[in-house]
Structure formats: C-alpha cells, structure tokens
VOBA-1610 file (N, C-alpha, C; in pm, whole numbers, padded with zeros to 5 digits, always signed):
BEGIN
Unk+17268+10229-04243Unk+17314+10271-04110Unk+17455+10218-04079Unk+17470+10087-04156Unk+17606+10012-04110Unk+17685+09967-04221Unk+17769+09962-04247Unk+17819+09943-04342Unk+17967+09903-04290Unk+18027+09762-04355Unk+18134+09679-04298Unk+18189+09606-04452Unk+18298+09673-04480Unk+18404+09616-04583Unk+18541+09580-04531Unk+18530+09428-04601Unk+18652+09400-04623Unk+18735+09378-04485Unk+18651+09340-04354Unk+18724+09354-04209Unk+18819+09243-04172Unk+18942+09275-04178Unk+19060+09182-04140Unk+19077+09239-03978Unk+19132+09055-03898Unk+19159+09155-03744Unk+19243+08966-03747Unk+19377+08996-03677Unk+19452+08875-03651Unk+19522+08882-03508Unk+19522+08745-03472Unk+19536+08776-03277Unk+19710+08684-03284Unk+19829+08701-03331Unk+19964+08633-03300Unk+19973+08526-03380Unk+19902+08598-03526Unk+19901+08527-03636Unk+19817+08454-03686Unk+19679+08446-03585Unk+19565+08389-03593Unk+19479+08438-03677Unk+19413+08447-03796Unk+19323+08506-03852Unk+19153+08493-03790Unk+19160+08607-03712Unk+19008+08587-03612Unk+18910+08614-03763Unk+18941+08726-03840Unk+18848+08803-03943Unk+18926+08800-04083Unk+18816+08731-04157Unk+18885+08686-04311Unk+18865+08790-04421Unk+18867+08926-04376Unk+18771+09007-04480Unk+18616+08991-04502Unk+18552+09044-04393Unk+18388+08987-04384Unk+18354+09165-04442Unk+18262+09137-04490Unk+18176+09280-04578Unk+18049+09227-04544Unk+17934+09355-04505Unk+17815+09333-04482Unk+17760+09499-04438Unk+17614+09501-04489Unk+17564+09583-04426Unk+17424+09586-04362Unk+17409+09669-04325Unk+17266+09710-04214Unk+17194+09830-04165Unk+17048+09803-04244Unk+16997+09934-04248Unk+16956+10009-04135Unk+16899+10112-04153Unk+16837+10184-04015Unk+16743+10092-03965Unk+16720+10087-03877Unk+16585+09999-03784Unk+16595+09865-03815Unk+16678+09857-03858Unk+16698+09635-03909Unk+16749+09609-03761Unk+16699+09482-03755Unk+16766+09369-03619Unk+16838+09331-03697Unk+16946+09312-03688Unk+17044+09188-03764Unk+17125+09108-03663Unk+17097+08968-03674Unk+17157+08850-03614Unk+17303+08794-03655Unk+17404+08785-03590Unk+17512+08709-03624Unk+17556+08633-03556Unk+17526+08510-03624Unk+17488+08362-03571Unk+17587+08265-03605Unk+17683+08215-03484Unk+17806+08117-03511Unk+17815+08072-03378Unk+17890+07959-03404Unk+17974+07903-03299Unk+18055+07940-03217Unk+18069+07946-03067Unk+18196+07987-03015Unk+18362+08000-03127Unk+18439+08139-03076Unk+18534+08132-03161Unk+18458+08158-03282Unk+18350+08174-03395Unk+18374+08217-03510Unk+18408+08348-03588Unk+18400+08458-03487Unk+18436+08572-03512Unk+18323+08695-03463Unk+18193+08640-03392Unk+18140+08695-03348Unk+18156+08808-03244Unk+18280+08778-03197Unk+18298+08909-03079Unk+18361+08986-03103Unk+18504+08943-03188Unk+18557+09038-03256Unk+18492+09144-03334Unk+18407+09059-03435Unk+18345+09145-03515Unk+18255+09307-03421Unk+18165+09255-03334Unk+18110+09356-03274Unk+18244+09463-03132Unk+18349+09410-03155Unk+18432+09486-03039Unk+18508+09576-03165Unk+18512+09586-03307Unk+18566+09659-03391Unk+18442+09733-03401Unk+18344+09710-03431Unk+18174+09813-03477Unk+18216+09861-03420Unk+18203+09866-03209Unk+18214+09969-03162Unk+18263+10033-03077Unk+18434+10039-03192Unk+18545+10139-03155Unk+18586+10017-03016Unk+18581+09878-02981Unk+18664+09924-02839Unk+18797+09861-02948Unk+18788+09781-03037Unk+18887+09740-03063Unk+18953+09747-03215Unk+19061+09772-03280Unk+19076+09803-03366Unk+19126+09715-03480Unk+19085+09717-03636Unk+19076+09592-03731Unk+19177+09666-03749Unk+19237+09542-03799Unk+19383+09546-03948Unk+19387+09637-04026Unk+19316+09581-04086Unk+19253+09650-04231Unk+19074+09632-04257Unk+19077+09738-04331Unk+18894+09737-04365Unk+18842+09870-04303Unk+18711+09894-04324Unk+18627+10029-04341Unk+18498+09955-04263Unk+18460+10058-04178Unk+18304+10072-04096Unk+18324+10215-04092Unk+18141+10208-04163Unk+18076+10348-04163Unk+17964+10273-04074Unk+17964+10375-03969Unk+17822+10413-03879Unk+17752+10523-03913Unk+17630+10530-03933Unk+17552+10661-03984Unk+17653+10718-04117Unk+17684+10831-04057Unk+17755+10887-04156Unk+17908+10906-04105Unk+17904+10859-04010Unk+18054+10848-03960Unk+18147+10706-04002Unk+18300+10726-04024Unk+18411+10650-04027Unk+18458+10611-03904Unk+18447+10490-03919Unk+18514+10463-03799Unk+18641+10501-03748Unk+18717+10512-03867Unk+18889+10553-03864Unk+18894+10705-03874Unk+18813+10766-03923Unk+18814+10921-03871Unk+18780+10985-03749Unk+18680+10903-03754Unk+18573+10964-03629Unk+18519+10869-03516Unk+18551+10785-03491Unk+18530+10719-03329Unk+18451+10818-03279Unk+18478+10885-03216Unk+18383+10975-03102Unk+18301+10973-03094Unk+18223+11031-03246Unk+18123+11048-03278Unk+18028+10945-03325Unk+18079+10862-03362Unk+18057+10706-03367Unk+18028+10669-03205Unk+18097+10691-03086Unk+18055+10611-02961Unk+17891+10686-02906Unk+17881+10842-02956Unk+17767+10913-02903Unk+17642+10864-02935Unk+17669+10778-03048Unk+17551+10700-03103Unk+17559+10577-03106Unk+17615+10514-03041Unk+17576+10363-03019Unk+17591+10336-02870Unk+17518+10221-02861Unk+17484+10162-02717Unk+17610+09992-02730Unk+17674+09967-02631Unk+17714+09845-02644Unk+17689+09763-02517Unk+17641+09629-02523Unk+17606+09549-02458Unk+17746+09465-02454Unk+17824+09419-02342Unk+17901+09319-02364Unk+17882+09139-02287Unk+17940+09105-02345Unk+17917+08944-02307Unk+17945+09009-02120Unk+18042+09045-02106Unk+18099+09024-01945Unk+18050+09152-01877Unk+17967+09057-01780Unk+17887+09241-01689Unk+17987+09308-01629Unk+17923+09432-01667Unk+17974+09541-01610Unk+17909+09595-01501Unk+17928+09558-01379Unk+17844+09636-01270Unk+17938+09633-01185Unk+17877+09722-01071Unk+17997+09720-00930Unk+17907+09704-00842Unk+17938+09561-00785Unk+17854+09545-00680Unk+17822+09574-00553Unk+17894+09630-00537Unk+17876+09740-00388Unk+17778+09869-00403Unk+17766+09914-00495Unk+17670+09992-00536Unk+17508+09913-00564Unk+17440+10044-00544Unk+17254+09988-00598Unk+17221+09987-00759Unk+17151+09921-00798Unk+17078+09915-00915Unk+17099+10078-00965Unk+17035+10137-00913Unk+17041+10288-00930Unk+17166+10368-00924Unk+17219+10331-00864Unk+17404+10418-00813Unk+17452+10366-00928Unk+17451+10244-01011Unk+17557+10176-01093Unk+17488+10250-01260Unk+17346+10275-01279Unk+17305+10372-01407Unk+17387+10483-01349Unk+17330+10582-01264Unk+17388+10700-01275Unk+17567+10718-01295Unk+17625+10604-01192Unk+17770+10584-01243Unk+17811+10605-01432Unk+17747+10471-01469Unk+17816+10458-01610Unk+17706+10565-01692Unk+17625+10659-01668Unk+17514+10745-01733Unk+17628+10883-01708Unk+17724+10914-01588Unk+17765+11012-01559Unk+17898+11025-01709Unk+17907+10943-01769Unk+18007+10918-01895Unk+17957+11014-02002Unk+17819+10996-01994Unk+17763+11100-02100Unk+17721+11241-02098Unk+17674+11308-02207Unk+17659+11449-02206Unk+17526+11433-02148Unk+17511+11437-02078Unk+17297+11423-01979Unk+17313+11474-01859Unk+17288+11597-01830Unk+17215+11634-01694Unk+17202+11565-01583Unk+17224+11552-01505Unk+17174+11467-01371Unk+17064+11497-01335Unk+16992+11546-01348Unk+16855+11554-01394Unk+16779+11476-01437Unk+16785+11482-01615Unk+16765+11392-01710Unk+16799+11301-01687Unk+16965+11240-01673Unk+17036+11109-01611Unk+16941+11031-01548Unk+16855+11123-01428Unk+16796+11030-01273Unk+16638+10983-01368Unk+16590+11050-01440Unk+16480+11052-01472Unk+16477+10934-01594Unk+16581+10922-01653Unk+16625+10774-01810Unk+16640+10639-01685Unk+16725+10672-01580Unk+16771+10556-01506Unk+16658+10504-01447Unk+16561+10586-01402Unk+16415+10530-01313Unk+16360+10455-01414Unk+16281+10508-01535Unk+16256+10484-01664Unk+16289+10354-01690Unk+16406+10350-01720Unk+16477+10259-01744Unk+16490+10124-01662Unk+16482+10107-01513Unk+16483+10003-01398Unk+16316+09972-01434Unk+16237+10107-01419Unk+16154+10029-01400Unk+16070+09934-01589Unk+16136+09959-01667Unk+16102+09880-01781Unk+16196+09723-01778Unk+16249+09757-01700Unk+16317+09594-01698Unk+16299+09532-01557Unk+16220+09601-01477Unk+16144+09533-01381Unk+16203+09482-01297Unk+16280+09624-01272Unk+16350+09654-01119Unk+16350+09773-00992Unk+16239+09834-01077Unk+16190+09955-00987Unk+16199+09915-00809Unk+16139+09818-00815Unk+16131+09768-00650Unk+16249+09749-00593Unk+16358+09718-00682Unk+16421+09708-00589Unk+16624+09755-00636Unk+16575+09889-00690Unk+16665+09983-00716Unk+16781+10033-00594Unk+16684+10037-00487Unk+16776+10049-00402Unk+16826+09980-00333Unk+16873+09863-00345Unk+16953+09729-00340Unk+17072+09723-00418Unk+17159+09675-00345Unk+17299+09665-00385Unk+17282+09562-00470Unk+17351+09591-00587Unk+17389+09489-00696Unk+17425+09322-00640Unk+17500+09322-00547Unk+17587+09191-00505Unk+17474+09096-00502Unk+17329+09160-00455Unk+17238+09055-00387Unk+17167+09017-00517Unk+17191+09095-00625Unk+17102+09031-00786Unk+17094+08913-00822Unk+17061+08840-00891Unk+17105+08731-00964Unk+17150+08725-01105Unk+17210+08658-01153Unk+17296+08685-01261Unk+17207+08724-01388Unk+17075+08679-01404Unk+16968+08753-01486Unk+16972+08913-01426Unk+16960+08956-01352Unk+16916+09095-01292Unk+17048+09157-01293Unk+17152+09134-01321Unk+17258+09199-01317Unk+17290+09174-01453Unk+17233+09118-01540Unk+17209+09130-01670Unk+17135+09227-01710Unk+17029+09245-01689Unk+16914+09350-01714Unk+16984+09486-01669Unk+17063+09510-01564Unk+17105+09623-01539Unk+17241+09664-01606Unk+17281+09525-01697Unk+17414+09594-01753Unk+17339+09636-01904Unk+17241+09561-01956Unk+17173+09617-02101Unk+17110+09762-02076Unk+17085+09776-01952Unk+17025+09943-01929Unk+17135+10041-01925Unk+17211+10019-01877Unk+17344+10075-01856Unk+17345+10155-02038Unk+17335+10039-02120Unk+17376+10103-02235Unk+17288+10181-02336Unk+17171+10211-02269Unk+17091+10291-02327Unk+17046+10394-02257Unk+17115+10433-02147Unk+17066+10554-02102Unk+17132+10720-02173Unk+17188+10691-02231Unk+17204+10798-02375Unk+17124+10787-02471Unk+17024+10712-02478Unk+16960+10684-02586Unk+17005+10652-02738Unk+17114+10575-02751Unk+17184+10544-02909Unk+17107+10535-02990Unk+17149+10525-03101Unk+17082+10523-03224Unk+17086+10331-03256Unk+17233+10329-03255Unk+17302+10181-03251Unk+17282+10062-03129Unk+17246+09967-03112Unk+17262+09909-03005Unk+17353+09779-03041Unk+17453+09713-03002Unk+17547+09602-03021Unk+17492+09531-02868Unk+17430+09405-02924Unk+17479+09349-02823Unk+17509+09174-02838Unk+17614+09160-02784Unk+17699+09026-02772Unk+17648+08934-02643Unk+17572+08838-02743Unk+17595+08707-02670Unk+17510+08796-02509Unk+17397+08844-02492Unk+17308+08903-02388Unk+17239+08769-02296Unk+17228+08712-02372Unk+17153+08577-02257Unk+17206+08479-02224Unk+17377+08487-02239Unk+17420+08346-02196Unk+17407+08323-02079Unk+17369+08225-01980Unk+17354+08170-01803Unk+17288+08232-01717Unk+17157+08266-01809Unk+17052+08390-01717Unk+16919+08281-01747Unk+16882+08328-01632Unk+16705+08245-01617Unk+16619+08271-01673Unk+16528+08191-01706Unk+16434+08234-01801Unk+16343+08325-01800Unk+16311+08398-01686Unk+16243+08513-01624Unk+16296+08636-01709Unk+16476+08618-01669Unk+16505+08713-01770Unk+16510+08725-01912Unk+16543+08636-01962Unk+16588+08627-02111Unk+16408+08636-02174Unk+16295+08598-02093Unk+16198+08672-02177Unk+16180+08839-02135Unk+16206+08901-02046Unk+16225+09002-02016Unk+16269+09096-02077Unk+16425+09036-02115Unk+16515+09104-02212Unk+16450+09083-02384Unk+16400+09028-02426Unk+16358+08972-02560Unk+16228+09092-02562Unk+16151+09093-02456Unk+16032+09168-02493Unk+16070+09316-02470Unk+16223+09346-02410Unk+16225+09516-02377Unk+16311+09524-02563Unk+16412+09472-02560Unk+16497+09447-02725Unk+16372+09439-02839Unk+16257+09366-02835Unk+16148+09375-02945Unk+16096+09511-02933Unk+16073+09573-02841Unk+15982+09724-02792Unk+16108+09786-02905Unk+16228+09814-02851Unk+16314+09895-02868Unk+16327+09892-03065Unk+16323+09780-03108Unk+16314+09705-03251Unk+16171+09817-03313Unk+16097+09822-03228Unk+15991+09845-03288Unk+16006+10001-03340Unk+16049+10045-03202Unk+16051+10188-03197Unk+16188+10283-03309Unk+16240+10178-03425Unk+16293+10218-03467Unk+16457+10210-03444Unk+16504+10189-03357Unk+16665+10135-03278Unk+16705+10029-03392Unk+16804+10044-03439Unk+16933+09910-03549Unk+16915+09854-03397Unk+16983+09723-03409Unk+17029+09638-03321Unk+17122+09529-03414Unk+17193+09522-03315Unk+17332+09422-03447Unk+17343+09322-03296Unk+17327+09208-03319Unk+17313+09119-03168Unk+17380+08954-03217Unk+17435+08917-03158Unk+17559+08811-03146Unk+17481+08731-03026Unk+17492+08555-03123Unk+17429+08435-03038Unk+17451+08321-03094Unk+17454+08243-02998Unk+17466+08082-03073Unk+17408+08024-03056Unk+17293+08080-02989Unk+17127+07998-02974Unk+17054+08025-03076Unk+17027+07952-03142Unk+16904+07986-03340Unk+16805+07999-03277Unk+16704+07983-03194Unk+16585+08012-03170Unk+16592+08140-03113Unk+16672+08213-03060Unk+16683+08351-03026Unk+16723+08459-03231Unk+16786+08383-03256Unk+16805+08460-03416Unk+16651+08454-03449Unk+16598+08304-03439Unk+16445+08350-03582Unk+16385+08388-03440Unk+16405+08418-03325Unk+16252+08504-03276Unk+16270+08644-03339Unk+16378+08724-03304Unk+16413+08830-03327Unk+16442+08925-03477Unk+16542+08844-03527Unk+16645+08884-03647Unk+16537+08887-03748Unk+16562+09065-03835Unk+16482+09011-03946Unk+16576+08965-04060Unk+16733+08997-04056Unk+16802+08889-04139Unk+16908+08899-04060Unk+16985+08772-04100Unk+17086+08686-04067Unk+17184+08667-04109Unk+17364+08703-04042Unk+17448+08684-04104Unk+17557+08553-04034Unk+17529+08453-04078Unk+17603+08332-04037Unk+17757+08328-04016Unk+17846+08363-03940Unk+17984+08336-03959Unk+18041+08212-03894Unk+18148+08186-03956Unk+18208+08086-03924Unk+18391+08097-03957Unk+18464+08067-03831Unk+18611+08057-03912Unk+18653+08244-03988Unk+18584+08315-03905Unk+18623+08439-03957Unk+18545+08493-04065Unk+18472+08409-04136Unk+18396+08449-04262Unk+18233+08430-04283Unk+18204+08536-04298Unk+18050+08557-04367Unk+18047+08413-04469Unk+17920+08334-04432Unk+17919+08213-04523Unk+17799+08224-04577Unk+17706+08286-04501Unk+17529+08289-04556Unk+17477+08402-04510Unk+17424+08476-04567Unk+17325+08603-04506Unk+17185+08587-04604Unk+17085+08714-04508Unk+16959+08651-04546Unk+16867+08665-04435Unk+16741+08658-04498Unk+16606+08635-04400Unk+16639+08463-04361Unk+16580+08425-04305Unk+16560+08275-04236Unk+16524+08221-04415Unk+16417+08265-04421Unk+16365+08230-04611Unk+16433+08242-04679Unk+16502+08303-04699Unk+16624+08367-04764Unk+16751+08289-04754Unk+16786+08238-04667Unk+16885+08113-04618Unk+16833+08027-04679Unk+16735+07963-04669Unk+16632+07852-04675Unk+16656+07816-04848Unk+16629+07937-04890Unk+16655+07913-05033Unk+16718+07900-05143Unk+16865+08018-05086Unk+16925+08039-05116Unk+17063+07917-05148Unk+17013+07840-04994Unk+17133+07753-04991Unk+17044+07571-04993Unk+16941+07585-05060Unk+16846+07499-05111Unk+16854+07409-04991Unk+16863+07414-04865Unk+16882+07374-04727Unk+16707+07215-04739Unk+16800+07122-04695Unk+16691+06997-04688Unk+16639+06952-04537Unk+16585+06899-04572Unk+16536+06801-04418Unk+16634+06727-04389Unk+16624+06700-04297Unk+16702+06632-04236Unk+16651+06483-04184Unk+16756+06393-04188Unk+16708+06206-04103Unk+16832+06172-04039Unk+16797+06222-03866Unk+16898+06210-03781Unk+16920+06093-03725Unk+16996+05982-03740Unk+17005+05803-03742Unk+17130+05841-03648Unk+17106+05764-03502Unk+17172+05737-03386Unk+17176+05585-03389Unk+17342+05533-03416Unk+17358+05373-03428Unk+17429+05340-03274Unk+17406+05276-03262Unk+17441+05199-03115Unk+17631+05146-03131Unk+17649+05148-03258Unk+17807+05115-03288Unk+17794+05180-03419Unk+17902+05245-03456Unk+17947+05299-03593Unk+18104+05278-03600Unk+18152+05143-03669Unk+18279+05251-03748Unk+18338+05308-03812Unk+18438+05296-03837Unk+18478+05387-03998Unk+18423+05293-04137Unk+18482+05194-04142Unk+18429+05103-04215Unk+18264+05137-04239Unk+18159+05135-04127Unk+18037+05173-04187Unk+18009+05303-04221Unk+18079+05387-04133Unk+18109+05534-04239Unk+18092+05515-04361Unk+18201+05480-04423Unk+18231+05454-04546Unk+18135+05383-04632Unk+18096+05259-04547Unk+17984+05208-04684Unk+17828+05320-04670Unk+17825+05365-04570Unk+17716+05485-04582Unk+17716+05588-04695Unk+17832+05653-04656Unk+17899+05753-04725Unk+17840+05737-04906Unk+17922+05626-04902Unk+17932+05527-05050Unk+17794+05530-05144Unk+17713+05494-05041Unk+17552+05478-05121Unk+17495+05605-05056Unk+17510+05700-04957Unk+17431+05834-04966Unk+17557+05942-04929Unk+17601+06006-05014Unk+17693+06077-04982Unk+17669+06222-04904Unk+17503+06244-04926Unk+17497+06372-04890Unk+17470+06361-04738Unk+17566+06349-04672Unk+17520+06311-04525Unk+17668+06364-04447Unk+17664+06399-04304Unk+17750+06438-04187Unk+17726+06352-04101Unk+17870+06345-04017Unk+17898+06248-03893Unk+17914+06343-03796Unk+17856+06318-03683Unk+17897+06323-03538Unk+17888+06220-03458Unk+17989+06178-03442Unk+18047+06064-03325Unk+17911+05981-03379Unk+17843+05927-03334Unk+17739+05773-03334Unk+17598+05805-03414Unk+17617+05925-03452Unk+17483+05986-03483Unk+17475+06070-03672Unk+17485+06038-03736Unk+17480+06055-03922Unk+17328+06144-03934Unk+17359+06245-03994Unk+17240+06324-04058Unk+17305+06320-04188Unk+17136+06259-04274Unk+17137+06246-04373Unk+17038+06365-04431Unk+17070+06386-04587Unk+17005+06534-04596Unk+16879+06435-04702Unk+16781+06521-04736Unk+16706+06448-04814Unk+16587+06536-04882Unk+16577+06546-05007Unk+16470+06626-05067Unk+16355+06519-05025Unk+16355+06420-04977Unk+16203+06374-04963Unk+16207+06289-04827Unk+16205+06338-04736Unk+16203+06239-04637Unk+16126+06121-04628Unk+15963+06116-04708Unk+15905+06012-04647Unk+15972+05828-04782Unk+16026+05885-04857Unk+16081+05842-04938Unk+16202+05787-04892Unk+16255+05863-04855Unk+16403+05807-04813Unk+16467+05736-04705Unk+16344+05798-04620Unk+16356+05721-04454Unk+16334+05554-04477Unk+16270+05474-04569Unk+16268+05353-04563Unk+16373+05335-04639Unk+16425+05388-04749Unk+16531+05337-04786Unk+16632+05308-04691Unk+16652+05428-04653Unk+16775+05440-04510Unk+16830+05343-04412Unk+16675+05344-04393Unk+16645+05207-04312Unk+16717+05059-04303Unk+16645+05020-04458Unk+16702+04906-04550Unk+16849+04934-04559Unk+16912+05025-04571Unk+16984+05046-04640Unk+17086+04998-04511Unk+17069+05087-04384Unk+17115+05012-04244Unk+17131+04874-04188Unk+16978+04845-04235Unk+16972+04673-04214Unk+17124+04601-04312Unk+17129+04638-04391Unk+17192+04564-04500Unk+17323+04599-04464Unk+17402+04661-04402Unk+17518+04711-04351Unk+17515+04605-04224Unk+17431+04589-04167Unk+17417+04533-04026Unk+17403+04632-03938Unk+17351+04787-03918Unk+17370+04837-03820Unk+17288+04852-03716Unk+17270+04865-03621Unk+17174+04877-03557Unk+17122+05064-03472Unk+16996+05049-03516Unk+16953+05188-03465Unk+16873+05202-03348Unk+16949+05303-03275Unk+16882+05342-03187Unk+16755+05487-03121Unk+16809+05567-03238Unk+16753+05650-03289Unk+16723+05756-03393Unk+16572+05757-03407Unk+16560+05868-03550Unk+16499+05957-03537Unk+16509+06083-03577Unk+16509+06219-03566Unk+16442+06272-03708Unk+16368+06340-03741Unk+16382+06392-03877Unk+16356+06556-03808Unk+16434+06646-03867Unk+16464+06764-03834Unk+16426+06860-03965Unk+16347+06933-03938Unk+16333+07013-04042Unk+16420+07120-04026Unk+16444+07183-04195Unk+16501+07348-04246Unk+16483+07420-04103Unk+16563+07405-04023Unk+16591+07570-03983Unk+16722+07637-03938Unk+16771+07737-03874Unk+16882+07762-03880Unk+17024+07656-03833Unk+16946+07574-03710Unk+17010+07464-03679Unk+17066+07342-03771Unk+16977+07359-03913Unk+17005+07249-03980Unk+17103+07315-04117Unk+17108+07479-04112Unk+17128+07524-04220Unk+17275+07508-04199Unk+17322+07582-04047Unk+17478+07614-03999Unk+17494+07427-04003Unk+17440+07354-03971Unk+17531+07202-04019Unk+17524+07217-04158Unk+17492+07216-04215Unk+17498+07154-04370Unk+17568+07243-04392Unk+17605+07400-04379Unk+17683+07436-04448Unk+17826+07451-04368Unk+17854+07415-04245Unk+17988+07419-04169Unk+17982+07253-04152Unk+17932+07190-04140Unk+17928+07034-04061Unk+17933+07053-03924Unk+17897+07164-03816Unk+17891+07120-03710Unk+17831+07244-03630Unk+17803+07224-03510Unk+17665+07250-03461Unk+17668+07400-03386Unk+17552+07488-03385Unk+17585+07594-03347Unk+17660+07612-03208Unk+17605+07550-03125Unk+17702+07557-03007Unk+17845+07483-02974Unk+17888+07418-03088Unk+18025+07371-03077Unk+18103+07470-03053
//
C-alpha cells in the first residue's frame, strides 16, 4: 500500500530526513516511534502531500506521489498533531465544513458526520459549539474530520498528546474498529505503550533515520535487546562513571541513574551490587526493567523516548 525510498527533506541546512526507506502493506497498523524532533512529523507531512521531500519516491496504492498528489489526497485521511476546528461553530457545522472539501453529497456528507459523532461519542452534544469542548473532544472531532471521505490511508501524528483519558481510550477503541475493518493506518508517538497496544510492526526513528523496524518480537530479537538493572546513586561522578564503565561496559548514564544491560539479571544484580559497594557508592534505587520498546529505543539511541 506504502512504499517510501530513499526520503531526504532538510530545514536551512538541517538534515530532518537521512534517506529513510520503508514499506507498508494494505490493512497493516504501522507505528513510528521516536523522540521529539526525530523525524516523525516530517516524515508523515511528506506521505501526505502537505509537504514536499528533497529527494526520494512515495508510492500510495498505485499512485506517485510526484505525479499524482491528487489522487493520492482522495485516498488518505490525515490526522494532525494541531487541531483543526473552528470554534464558533458546532461539532456538526465543523464535519460538514471540512466534509464540504470532498466529492460527497450533502446528503451523504450529513448522514457520515452523524455516524461519525455519534461513534466517538458525541451525538449528544453535536449541537454545541466547539469552544465549550475539552481538549479530548475537540480531539475526537478533529480525527472525524478526517474520515468522513472514507480513505483508504489514515496518517495520524502524535493523536493523544494532552487529552484525558476518557478520550485516548475512546480514540484507541474507534482506531482498533477501523484496524480491523481493513483501513492502513501509519500513526506517529512517543508513548511505547500506545505502539505495542496498537502497531502490528514498528518503525523506530531517530536523528532522521530508520534504526529498527519489526514486530515488538521482531525488535526483541533482532537487536538481541536485554533486561535491564536500573541503579539510582545518591552521588555519581565522572570518576565513578568511569570505574563502572571499566568493569561493566555494557551500560548508559542518565544524570544519577546507570542502566546496566544484562543477559542474566538474577546473576548480575549481586554482582552489581558488590561491585557498587566496592566503588563506595551508595544506592538509592533499583529498577530491573524488562525488553520492551522503552528499553529497546535506550539501548539502541541511549536516551529515552520522550526526550
């Protein structure tokens, strides 16, 4: 369904996109999972058409992006980080607004938009001006917004950042329906527990570049990803850096707190231990963190998805 070679995009000399290649089949969820700044928005504002790469090739369906835009926008839905609503208008006035963009009947239009409010569980109160929503509900009405054409494609960026939890399970269970029913979805986040509820694979960026793709298992294995022994010292300095470092090298710093990686945790945690005592350090806390996406994006960037 998707297909992405070779995508360069640079902002005043900045390299946002390092040449990332990837693809994505019909009906796949695919997750792309980074840090603020890693190329996540760019990447989805080139998919769809608002913004244009350097260099590189996207095929949608059977369309080019560089030939054919148009036909490329009739079939995809885009969700953006920043709502789009007008708040002087109702729940209902603001679908038919951005629904009046497409080839649909006003007819049809009124009949997707009802449909539509009331699956995201706003029927009641459609005829209410936007202003009085809350920033979840004016969420829910900007993700409807983009499916009242019914796309084939759905993009959506970064959908649950500073929304309540009412919504974001709301939105998760209308996005799983839609998953089910056959809809791609290509969706941008820097929360990992939203990637493994959803994503059935995963493309990690960082710094402009594809670093890991994959099922969660598939990560897991691929990049022989360990447990983790998260040791919080009450003082660290460089100096104990260093003699750490020295006798376990496979380990990352953040400020007061060292994750050490370890094929055997119950093994290694007393060493560790000892190994602290004998430095002089003192601990204040331990963590052991298992394999999951949180532990994969450290070990393979050194730092944390929401940095």
């Amino acid at each position: 369904m998707i297909e992405v070679k070779d995508l360069k995009k640079a902002y005043n000399g900045r390299e946002a996109l390092k040449g990332i290649s990837f693809g994505i089949k019909a009906g796949e969820f695919y997750g792309l999972l980074g840090p603020n700044g890693a190329g996540k928005t760019t990447t989805i504002s080139i998919l769809s058409s608002i913004l244009n790469p350097d260099s590189g090739e996207v095929i949608i369906g059977s369309n080019s992006l560089k030939n054919s835009p148009k036909d490329i926008k009739k079939i995809i839905g885009v969700v953006p980080q920043e709502l789009a609503v007008y708040n002087e208008l109702t729940a209902f006035e603001n679908l038919m607004f951005w629904g009046s963009f497409y080839n649909v009947s006003k007819k049809e239009l009124s009949n997707r938009a009802n449909a539509l409010l009331k699956l995201f569980g706003l029927e009641d109160r459609k005829g209410e001006k936007v202003k009085n929503y809350s920033g979840g509900m004016k969420r829910r009405i900007n993700i409807a917004s983009s499916l009242l054409h019914q796309p084939r494609v759905l993009f959506m960026d970064e959908p649950t950042v500073g929304i309540d939890p009412q919504s974001r399970n709301l939105i998760f269970e209308v996005i799983e329906k839609l998953h089910r029913e056959g809809m791609t979805i290509v969706y941008t986040t820097h929360y990992m527990e939203e990637a493994e509820r959803l994503c059935d694979r995963i493309g990690i960026i960082d710094n402009g570049k594809i670093i890991a793709e994959g099922t969660l298992d598939e990560l897991k294995n691929s990049n022989a990803v360990k447990e983790t022994i998260a040791m919080t010292f009450l003082m660290l300095s460089k100096n104990d850096s260093v003699k750490l470092s020295s006798s376990w090298p496979d380990m990352k710093q953040m400020n007061n707190t060292i994750h050490f990686y370890s094929p055997n945790v119950k093994t290694d945690l007393s060493k560790l231990v000892l190994l602290c005592n004998q430095i002089g350090l003192e601990i204040v806390n331990i963590e052991i963190l298992k394999a999951n996406l949180e532990t994969i994006f450290l070990q393979l960037t050194g730092k944390q998805l929401r940095d």
